[in-house]
C-alpha positions in Angstrom: 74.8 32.8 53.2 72.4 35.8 53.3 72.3 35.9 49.6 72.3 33.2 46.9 75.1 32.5 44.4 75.4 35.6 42.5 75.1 34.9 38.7 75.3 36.7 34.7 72.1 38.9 33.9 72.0 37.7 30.2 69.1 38.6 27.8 66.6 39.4 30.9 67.6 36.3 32.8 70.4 35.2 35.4 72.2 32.5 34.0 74.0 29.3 35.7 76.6 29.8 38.3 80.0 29.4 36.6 82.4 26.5 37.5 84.6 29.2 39.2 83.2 31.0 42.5 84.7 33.9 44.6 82.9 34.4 47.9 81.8 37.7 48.6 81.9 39.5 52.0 80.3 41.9 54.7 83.4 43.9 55.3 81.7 45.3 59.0 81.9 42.0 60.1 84.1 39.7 57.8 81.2 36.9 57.5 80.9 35.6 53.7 77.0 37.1 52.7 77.4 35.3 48.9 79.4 33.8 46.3 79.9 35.6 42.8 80.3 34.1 39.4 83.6 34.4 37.9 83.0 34.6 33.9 85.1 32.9 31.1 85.5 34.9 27.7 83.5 32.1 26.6 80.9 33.7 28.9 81.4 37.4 28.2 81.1 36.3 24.6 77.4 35.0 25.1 76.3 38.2 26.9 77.9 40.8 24.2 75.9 38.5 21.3 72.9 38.8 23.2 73.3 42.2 23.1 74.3 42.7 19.4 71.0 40.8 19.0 68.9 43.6 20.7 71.3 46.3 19.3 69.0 46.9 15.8 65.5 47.5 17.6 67.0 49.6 20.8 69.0 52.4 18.3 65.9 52.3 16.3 63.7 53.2 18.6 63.4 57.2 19.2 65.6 58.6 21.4 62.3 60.5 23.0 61.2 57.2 23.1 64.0 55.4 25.0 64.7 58.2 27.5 61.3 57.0 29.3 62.8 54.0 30.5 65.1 56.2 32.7 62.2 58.5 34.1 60.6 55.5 35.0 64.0 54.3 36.4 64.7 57.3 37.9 61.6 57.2 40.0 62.1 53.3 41.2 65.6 54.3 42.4 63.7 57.3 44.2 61.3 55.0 45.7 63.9 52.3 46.6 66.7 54.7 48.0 66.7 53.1 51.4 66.6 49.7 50.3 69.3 50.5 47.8 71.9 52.6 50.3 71.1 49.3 53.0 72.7 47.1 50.0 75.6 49.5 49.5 76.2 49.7 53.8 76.0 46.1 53.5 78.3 44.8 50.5 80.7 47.9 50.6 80.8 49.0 54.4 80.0 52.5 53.8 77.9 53.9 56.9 74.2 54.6 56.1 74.3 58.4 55.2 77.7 58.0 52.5 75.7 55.0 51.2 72.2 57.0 50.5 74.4 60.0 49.4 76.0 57.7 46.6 72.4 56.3 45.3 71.0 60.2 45.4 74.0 60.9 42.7 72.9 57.8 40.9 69.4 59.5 40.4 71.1 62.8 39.3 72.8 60.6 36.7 69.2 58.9 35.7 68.4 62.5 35.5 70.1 64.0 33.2 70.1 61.2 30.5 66.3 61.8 30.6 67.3 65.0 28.8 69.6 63.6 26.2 67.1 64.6 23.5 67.3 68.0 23.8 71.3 67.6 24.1 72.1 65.2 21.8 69.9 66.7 18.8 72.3 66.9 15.8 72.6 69.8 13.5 72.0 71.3 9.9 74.7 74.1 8.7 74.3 75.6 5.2 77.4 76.2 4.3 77.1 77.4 1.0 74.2 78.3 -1.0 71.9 75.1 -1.4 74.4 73.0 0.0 73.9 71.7 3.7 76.2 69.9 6.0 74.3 67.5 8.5 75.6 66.1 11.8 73.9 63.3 12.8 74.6 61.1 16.3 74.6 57.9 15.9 74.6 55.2 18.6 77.9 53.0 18.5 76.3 48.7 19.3 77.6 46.6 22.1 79.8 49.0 25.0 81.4 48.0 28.5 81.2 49.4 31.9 84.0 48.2 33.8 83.3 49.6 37.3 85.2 49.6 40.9 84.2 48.2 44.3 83.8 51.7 46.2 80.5 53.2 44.5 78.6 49.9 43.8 75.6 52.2 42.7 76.7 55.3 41.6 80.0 54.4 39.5 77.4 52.2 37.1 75.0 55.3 36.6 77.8 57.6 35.6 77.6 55.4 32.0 74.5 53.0 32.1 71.9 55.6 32.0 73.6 57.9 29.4 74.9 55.0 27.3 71.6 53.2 26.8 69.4 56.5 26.2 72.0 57.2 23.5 70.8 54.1 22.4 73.8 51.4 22.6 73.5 48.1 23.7 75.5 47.6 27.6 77.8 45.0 29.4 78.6 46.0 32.9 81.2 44.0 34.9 81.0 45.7 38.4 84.1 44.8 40.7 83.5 41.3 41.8 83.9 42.6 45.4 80.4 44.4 44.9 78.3 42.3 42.9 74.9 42.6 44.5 73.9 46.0 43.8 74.4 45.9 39.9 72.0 43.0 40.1 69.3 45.2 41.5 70.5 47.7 39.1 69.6 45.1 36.4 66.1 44.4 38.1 65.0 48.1 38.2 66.0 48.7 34.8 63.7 45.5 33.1 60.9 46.8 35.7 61.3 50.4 34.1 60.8 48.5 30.5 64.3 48.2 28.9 63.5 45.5 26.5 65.6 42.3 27.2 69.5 42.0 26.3 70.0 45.8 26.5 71.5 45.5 29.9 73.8 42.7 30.4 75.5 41.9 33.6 79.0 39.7 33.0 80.7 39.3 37.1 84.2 38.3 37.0 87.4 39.3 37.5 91.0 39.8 35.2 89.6 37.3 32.7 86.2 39.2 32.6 88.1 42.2 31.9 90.9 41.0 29.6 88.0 39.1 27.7 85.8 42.6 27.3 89.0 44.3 26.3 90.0 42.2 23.6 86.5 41.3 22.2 86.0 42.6 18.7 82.3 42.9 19.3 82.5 45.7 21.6 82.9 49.2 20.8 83.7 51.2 23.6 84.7 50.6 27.3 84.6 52.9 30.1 86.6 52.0 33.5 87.0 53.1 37.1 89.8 51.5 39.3 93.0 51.8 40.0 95.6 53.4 38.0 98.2 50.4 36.9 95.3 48.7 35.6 93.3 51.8 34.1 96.4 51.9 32.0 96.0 48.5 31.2 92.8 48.7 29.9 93.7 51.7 27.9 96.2 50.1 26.0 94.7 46.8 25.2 91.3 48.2 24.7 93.1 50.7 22.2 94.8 48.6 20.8 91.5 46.8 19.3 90.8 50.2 18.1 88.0 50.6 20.4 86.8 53.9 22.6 88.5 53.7 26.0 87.9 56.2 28.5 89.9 55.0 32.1 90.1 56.3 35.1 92.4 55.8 37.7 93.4 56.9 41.5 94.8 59.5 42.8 97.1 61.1 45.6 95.6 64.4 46.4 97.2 67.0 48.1 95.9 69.7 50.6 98.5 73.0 50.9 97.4 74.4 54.2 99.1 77.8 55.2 99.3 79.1 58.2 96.4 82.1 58.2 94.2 79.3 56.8 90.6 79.2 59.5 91.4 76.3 61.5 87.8 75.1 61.9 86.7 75.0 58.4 90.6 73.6 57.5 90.4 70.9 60.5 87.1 69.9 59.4 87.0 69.6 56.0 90.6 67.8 55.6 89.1 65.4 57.9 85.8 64.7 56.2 88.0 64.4 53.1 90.5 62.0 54.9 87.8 60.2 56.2 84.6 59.4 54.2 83.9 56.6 52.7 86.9 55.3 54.9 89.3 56.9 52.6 88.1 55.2 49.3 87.7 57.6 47.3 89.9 59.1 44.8 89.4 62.5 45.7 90.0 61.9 49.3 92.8 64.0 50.9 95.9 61.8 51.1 98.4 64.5 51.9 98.8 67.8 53.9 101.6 69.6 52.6 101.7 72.2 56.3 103.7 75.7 55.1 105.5 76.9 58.1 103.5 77.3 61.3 100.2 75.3 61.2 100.3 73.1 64.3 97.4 74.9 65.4 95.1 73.0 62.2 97.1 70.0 63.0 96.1 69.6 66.1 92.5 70.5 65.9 91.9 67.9 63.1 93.6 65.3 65.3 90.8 66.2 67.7 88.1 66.2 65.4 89.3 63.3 63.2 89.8 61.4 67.0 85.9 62.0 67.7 85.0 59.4 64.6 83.7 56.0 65.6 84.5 53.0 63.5 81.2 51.1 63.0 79.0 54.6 63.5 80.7 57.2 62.3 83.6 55.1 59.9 83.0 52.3 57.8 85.2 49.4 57.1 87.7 49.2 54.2 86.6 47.0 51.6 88.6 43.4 52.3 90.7 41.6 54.9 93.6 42.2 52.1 92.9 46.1 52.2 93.2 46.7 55.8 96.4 44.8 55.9 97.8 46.7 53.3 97.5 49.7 54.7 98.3 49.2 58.5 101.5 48.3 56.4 101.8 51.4 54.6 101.6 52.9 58.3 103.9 50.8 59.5 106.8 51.6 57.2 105.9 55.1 57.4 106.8 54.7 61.2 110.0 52.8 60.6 111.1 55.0 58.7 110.8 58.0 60.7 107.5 59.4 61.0 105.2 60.0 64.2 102.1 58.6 64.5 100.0 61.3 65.9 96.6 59.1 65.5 96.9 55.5 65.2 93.9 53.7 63.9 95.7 50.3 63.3 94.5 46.9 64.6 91.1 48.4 65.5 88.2 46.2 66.6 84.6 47.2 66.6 82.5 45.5 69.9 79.9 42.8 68.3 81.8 43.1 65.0 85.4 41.6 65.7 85.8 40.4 62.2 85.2 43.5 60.6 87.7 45.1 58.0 88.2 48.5 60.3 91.4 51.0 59.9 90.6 53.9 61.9 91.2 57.2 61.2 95.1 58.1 60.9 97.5 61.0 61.4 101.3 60.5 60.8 103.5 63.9 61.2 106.5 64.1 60.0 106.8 62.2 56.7 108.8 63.0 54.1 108.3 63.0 49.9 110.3 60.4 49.6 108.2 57.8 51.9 105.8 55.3 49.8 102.7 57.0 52.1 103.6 60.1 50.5 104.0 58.8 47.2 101.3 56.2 46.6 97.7 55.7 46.7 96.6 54.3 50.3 92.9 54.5 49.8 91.9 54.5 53.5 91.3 56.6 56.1 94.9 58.2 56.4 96.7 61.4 56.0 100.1 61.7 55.8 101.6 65.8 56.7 104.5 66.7 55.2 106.1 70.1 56.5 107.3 72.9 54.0 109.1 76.3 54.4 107.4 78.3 51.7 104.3 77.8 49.3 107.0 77.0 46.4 108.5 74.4 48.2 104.8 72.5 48.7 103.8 72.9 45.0 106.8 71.2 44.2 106.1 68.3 46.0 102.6 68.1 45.0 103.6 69.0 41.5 106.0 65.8 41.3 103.0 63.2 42.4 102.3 60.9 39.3 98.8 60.9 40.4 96.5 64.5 38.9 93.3 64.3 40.1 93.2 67.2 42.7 95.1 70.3 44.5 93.5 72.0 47.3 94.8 75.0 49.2 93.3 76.6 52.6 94.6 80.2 53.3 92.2 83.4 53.5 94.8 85.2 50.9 93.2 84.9 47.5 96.8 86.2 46.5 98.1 83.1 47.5 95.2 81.0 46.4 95.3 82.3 42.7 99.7 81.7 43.0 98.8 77.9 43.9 96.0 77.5 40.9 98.3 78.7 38.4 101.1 77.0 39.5 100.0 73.7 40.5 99.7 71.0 37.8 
């Protein structure tokens, strides 16, 4: 293996490798790079004491005074963007430019919590005559960061930097398909001074998370993934009366009419379809095509047929992944729909192992398939064909999923009809 036996980051130290390992792969070409510690409760419990322990001194030190940290921080991500975008290429797949772009968000996070000060200030309201009412912030102890397997870097900095300058105490548990990069997450943070047991790192997978969920220790819980188990995390981390904020997927949909410009349509749907091999969950899942729009269709077939898997496309994250959704394709196909790009079964040259679905097309499906229904999360778009604009909100309006609507028409008539009405 390339890298050692990923292990805990308790108290400013890795710990011991725990009795359970998961082995950890380079989805470009399959081959197992490390193996990743798979945590007992009995282990998240020793990492949320240690950080109870440091909780006292970190709230009490000045906000002014704890923001530092993350300038320093800020500037080691700066200086070690390359190095940092390699180890996202390399543990997620992502090709070179998605994987710096992710680490450049991850400094605009560092960023802004270097400002908390002048945000977070309380207040002083006189309300009546001699009397005052004071609002004061006050930081919470021990919160977790559960965080998914497709921003390795950038999914952590949406909470660590924010959460720690606010002066809580952290447990991160980064998807155990991804565990390298929240290690060297852990490593710039003590070189940036964060005193030890501030930032904990817990690897692991359902127990991790059922364990974190349930502990009574810990306060709050924020969590990316998918939806069935966002709602999971919800409830039982609610239920222990603790903040929860969970986020799940999502099956967005693009309304494309027929006066919409057929470059910038083609071309963004397929960027959206496409980047980060689909993994996102704001990529475009499905075109809803009003009426006559062949013309878009078939120059984003072109443009979408011009991407490269292993240059231009990255892998999808597992073995497991890229047979799930070949399948996904496959039933779409049996049941009726044309496959107008076919990325299945795809090899890369010098990289036969590799976890590659290439980019996808399928005309012709219908509401009612599972493609148009659930979350994929690869590089595929499904078109389904409407009459009217009324006809594709209704679809799009009965998806479960509500992260995004997009519409591409040079009518701002129609544009503004869409925003209101779509839900």
């Amino acid at each position: 293996m390339k890298y050692s036996v990923v292990t805990n980051y308790v108290g400013g130290a890795t710990t011991e490798p725990a009795a359970a390992l998961l082995d950890v792969f380079d989805p470009s070409e399959g081959s197992v790079i490390s193996k990743v510690s798979l945590s007992t409760a009995a282990e998240v419990d020793h990492a949320v004491q240690t950080a109870r322990l440091a909780f006292p001194d970190w709230s009490n030190t000045p906000i002014k005074d704890r923001v530092q940290v993350f300038f320093r921080y800020k500037a080691l991500l700066e200086q070690h963007i390359e190095e940092l975008a390699a180890l996202i290429t390399e543990e997620n797949g992502k090709i070179y430019p998605e994987a710096r772009a992710e680490v450049e968000r991850a400094i605009e996070s560092a960023e802004f919590a270097c400002s908390l000060p002048q945000i977070a200030a309380g207040e002083i309201l006189e309300v009546s005559r001699g009397v005052d009412c004071r609002i004061d912030r006050c930081s919470l102890g021990v919160v977790a960061s559960i965080t998914p397997f497709n921003f390795p870097n950038m999914v952590p900095n949406w909470t660590i930097p924010n959460a720690l300058a606010l002066g809580n105490t952290m447990i991160l548990k980064p998807s155990e398909l991804v565990p390298l990069s929240a290690m060297r997450i852990a490593e710039l943070l003590e070189k940036a001074g964060l005193p030890k047991g501030v930032f904990n790192v817990v690897h692991g997978g359902r127990d991790a998370v059922e364990a974190i969920c349930d502990h009574p220790d810990i306060e709050a819980i924020t969590f990316v993934g998918s939806t069935p188990v966002a709602k999971i995390v919800f409830r039982r981390g609610s239920q222990q009366l603790k903040r929860v904020l969970a986020l799940g997927g999502a099956k967005n949909h693009l309304i494309v009419m027929p006066d919409a410009d057929r470059e910038l349509a083609a071309g963004n749907i397929v960027a959206s379809m496409a980047g980060c091999a689909g993994q996102r969950c704001m990529a475009a899942s499905v075109m809803v095509a009003v009426s006559s729009t062949d013309h878009v269709i078939q120059r984003l077939v072109e443009i979408a047929r011009e991407l490269v898997p292993g240059k231009t496309l990255g892998p999808v994250i597992s073995a497991a992944a890229k047979e799930r959704i070949e399948r996904y394709i496959d039933e779409a196909e049996a049941a009726g729909a044309k496959v107008i790009l076919d990325g299945r079964r795809v090899t890369v040259p010098g990289k036969e192992g590799g976890f590659y679905v290439g980019p996808t097309v399928i005309d012709g499906v219908t509401p009612d398939m599972r493609i148009a229904q659930e979350e994929v999360f690869g590089p595929v778009l499904a078109i389904v064909r409407t009459k009217s604009v009324d006809e594709a909100i209704e679809i799009e309006n009965a998806s479960p999923y509500g992260n995004a609507a997009s519409i591409y028409t040079e009518s701002g008539g129609i544009a503004k009809y869409v925003a209101s009405k779509a839900s």
